[in-house]
C-alpha positions in Angstrom: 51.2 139.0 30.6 54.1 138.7 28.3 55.2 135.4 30.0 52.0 134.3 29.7 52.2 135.0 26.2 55.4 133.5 25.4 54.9 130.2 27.7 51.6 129.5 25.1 54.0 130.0 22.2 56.4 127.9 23.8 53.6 125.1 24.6 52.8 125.0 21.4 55.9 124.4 19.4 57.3 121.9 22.2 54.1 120.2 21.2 54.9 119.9 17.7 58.3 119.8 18.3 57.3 116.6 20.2 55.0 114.8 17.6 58.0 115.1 15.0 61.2 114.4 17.3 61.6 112.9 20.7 65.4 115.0 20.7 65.9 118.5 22.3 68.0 120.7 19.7 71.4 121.5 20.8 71.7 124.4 23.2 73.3 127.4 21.4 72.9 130.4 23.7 73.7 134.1 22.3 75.5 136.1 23.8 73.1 139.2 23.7 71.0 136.7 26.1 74.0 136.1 28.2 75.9 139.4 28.0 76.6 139.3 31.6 78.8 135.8 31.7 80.8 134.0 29.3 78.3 131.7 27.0 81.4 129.0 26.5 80.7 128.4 30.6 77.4 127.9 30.9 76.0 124.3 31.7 72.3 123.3 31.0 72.2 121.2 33.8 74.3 123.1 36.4 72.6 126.3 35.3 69.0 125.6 34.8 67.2 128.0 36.9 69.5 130.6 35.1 68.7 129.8 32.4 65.1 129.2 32.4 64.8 133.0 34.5 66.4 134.6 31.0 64.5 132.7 28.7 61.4 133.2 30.1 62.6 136.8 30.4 64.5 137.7 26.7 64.3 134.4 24.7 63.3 133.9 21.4 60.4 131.9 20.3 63.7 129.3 19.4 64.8 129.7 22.1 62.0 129.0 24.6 61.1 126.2 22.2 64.6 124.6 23.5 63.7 125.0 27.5 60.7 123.2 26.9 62.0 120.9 25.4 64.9 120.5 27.6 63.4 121.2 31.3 60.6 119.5 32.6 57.6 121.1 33.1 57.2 121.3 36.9 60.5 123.0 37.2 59.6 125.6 34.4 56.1 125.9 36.7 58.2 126.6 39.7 60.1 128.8 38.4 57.5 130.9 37.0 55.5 130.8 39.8 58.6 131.4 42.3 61.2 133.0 40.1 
């Protein structure tokens, strides 16, 4: 349910986030997310499903804002529906 939860959240601002700017913000991940590996290494693209498991997880409302943004849907469906 909380996914659930924060997935509408997340639909919603990528939605306005949308109508005002084509541009995904810059990602800045913190290290309480990532306490387990370095931050500096991480790659968005080389790391995706990664990444997308912990925001879906722990992430802020900012943070989830930036996967959907950044991902495209069907692989943030997958993911969910898969893990």
């Amino acid at each position: 349910m909380t996914i659930y939860i924060t997935l509408l959240k997340a639909l919603f601002f990528a939605t306005m986030t949308s109508m005002k700017n084509k541009k995904s913000p810059t990602f800045k991940p913190r290290p309480t997310l990532f306490w387990d590996v370095d931050p500096k290494t991480i790659d968005p693209k080389k790391h995706a499903k990664y990444i997308i498991r912990r925001v879906m997880s722990l992430g802020n409302d900012s943070e989830v804002q930036w996967m959907w943004g950044r991902y495209p849907k069907k692989l943030l469906r997958e993911i969910e529906l898969h893990g």
